[in-house]
N, C-alpha and C positions, 0 to 999 in steps of 0.2 A: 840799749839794743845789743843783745848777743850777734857776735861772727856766724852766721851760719847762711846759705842760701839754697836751701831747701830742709823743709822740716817733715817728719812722719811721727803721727800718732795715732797709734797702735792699742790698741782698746780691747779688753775683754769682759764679761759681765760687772765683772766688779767697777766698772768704770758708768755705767748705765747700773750697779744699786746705788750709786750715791744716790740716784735721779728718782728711784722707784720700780728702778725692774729687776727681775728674780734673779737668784745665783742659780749655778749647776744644782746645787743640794736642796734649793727650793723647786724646782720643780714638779718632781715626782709628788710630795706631800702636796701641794694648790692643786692636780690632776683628782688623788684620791678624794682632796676635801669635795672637791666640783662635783665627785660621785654620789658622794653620802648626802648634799646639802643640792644636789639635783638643780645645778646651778651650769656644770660644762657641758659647751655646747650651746647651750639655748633652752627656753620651753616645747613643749610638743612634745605626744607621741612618740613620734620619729626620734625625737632628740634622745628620750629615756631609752627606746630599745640600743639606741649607739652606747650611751652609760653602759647599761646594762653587756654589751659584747665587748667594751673595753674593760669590764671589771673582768667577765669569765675569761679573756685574754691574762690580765695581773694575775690569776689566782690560777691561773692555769701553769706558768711560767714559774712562780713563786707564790706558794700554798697559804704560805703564811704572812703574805704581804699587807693585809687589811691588817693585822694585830701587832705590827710593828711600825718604831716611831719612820715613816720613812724618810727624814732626813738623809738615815744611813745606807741609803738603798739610792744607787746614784740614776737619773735618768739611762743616762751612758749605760749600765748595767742592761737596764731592760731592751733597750733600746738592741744592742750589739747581741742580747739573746737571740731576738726575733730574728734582724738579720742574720745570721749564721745558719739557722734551720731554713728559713726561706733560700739562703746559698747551698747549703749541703740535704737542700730535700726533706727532711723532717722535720714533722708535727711535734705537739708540745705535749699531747693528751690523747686517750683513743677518740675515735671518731672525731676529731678533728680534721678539718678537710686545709689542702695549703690555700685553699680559694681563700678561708674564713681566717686562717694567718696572715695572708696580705691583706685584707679587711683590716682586721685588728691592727695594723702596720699602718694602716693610712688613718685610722681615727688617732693612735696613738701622735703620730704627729700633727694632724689638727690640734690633740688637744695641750701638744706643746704650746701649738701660735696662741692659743686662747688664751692660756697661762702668760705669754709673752706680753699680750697686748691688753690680757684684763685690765691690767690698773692703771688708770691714767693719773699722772701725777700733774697736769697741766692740757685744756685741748685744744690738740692739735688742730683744732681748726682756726682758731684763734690767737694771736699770738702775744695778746695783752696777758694771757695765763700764765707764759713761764717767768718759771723760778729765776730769779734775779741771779743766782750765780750759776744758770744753765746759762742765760742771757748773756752773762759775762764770758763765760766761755764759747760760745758761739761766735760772739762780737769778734774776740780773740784769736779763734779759726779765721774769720774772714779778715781781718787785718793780716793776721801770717800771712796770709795767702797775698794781698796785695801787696806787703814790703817785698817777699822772696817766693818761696811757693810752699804749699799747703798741703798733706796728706792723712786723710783719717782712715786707716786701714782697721776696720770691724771682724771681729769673726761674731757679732752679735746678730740675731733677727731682727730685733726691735729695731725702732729708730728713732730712740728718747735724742740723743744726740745728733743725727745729722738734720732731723727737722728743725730744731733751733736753727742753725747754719741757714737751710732756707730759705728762713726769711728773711736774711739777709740780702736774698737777691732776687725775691717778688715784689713787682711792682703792681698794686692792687688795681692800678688806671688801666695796665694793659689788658688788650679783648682776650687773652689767654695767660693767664698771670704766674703760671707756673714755669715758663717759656724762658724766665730770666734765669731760671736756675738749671734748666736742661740745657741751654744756649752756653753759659760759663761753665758747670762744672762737669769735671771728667770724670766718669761711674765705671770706667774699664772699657766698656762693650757699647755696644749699639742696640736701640731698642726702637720697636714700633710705640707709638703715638696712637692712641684710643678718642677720640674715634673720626681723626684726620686720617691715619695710615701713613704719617709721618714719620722718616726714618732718622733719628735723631744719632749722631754720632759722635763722638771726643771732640770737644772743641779744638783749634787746631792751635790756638795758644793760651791753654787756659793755666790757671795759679792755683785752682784746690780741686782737688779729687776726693770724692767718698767711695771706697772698696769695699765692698764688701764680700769677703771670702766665701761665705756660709750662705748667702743668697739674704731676701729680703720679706719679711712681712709683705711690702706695699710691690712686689713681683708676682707675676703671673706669667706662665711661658704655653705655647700656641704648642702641640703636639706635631700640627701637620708640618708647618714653615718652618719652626724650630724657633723665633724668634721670643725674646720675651716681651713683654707685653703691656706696657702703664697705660693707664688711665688717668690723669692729673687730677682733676676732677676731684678724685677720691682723698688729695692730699686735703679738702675744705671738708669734708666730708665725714661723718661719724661710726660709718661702717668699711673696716678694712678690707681690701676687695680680697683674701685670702677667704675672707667669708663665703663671698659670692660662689668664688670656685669650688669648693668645698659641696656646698648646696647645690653646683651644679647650675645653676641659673643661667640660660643661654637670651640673653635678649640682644638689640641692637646695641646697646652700649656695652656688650660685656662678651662682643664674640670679634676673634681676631679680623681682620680684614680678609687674611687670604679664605674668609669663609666657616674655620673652624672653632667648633664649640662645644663642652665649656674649657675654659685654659683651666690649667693646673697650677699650684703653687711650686714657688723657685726656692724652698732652704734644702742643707745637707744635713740634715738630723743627725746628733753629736754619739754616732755609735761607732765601737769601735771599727768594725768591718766596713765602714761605708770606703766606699770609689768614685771618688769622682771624677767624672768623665763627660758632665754636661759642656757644651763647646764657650758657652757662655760664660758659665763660671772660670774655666780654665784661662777665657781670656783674662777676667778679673784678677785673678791667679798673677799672669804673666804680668798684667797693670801694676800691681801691687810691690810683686819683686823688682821690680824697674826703679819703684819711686825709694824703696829700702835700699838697693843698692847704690843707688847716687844722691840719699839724703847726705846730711852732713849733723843731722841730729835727729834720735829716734826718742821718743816717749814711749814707753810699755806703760800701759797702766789698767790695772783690775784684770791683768791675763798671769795666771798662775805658771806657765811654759808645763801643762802638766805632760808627764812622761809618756801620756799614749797618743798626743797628737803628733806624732811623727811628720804629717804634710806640713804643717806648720813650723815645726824643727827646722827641718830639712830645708823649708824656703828660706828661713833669717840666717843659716851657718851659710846657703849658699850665696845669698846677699852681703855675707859680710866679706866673703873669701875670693869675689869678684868685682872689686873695685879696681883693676889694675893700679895705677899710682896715686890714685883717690887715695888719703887719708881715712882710715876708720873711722865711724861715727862716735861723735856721742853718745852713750847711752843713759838715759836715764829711768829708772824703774820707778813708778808708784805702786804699791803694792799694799792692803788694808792687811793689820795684823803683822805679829812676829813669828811666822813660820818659816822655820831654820831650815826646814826641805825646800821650799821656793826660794830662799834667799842664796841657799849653796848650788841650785839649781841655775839661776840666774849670775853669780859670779863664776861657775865651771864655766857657761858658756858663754859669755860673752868679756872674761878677763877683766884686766886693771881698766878700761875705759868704762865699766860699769859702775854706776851707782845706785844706790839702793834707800828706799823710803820707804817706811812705815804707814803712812796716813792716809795711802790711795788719794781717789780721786781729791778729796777735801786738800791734799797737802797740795797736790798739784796747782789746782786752782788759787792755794795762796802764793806759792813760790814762784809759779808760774806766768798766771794769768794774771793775777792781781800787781805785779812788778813789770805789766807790758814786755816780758820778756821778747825778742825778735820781731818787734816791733820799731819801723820807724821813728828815728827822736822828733821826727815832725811832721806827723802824718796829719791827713785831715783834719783829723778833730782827735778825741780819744775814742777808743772802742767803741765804746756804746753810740758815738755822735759819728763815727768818720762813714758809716754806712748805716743811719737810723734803720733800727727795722720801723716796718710801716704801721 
């Protein structure tokens, strides 16, 4: 067992592709294939004319976007275009109308989430499916959390990683089985309950928290009350409710309690111009700096610190630089690949208490997790036994 009593890890794509989910630079290319192979979005009518307005959107923006590899074309590009005309008033083309720019703005980020949650590498309804060394790191989150305390600060959508975790605290007997993991863990904020109207808030002494900065696939926020919005349900379930909203679909289970319908999805689309200013997320925000600032060990791992996320910057320098007589953290980086820009990036700013790996998530989980690191020498059982998932 390492010295430490409270731990944060800090996760960006790269940590969720060991698992199956996209980087930044896959994105944009799985959006166009979905176009050509008439696959994003869905079948129907309806679904081709959206293809078809988010292609004249691309090709309107960037003329020659279909004939090049678009690896090299980063979402973030497209993305921080749209927003800046939509902030500074201009269209992209004549007759373009800014109705049909925010259009194109909100299919483009559905058809991030598509992209996000296409691929299942395991289902999430299920949880005989996962991967024995998601399993293992899961296990490992929930032990940290019971020796000391526990934090998984995201700036991902997806939730290849915190649903493993999960299961760790559903108990399949109880009449609402999701109940065990809203009851323990702390998500920042307070949310409405679908379709009780139950207002579920921070446990008042809980050991793991999931943050996520960026908002969430499996979120949906009410426009009138402001609240965001779960439906648990939908964790057993095969269809993401970002789906739902999207499509607009008002029924008894998919419309807030104070009345209002349909909710809307909760991410902050990764452009450079975004603000955010939802009261929700900011709390998440302030959760997050709390749990960095009074760890005593940080993980980075699959987040590049790239030089235009400045909200993010700005949160870990201030976190590090407000510990009063706290000791500085540990820092340990995982990080996939030998890029000498992120590695110089990561020792300017975070000095001699950093270190740095090579092998991303994979190293992590051998150094790491597979060595019960800040784990009890006599916990209940070992990982995978001391809280069986069910």
């Amino acid at each position: 067992m390492s010295d430490a009593s409270r731990v944060v890890m800090f996760v960006g794509a790269g940590a969720s592709r060991e698992f199956g989910g996209p980087l930044t630079n896959e994105i944009l290319p799985k959006i166009v294939r979905g176009i050509h192979r008439k696959t994003l979005f869905g079948k129907g009518q309806k679904h081709e004319q959206e293809r078809k307005t988010l292609q004249r959107l691309l090709e309107g923006l960037m003329p020659g976007i279909m004939a090049v590899d678009q690896r090299y074309v980063l979402i973030t590009e497209v993305l921080s275009l749209v927003d800046y005309m939509l902030l500074s008033a201009f269209v992209p083309a004549p007759m373009t109308q800014a109705q049909e720019l925010q259009e194109g703005r909100m299919l483009l980020e559905r058809a991030i989430l598509d992209v996000v949650t296409g691929k299942k590498i395991y289902d999430r309804t299920d949880d005989a499916t996962i991967p024995s060394k998601l399993r293992d790191l899961a296990s490992w989150m929930y032990g940290v959390g019971k020796t000391c305390s526990f934090a998984l600060v995201s700036t991902n959508y997806d939730e290849i990683i915190e649903n493993a975790l999960y299961w760790c605290f559903i108990d399949k007997n109880a009449p609402k089985k999701f109940d065990g993991v809203n009851e323990s863990i702390n998500f920042g904020l307070s949310w409405r309950d679908l379709p009780t109207g139950r207002v579920f808030n921070p446990p008042p002494r809980y050991q793991h928290s999931v943050l996520k900065l960026h908002g969430s696939v499996d979120w949906v926020k009410c426009d009138l009350c402001g609240w965001i919005v779960c439906n648990d349900d939908y964790f057993f379930e095969r269809q993401q409710p970002h789906h739902l909203a999207y499509l607009q679909k008002i029924g008894a289970d998919y419309k807030c309690n104070c009345g209002h319908g349909p909710l809307r999805p909760v991410i902050i689309a990764p452009s450079l111009v975004r603000d955010i200013r939802d009261i929700n997320i900011l709390a998440v925000w302030k959760a997050a700096f709390e749990e960095l600032r009074t760890a005593d060990q940080w993980f980075m791992i699959g987040y590049s610190l790239p030089i235009d996320d400045y909200a993010i910057r700005a949160m870990l320098i201030r976190a590090l630089q407000s510990r009063g007589t706290k000791d500085p953290p540990k820092v340990d980086v995982y990080q996939h690949g030998n890029s000498k820009e992120t590695e110089a990036r990561y020792r300017a700013f975070f000095g001699p208490q950093c270190t740095y790996h090579r092998k991303g998530m994979r190293e992590f989980i051998a150094r790491v997790v597979d060595q019960r690191m800040f784990l009890a020498a006599a916990p209940d059982g070992p990982p995978a036994t001391a809280h069986a998932l069910p």
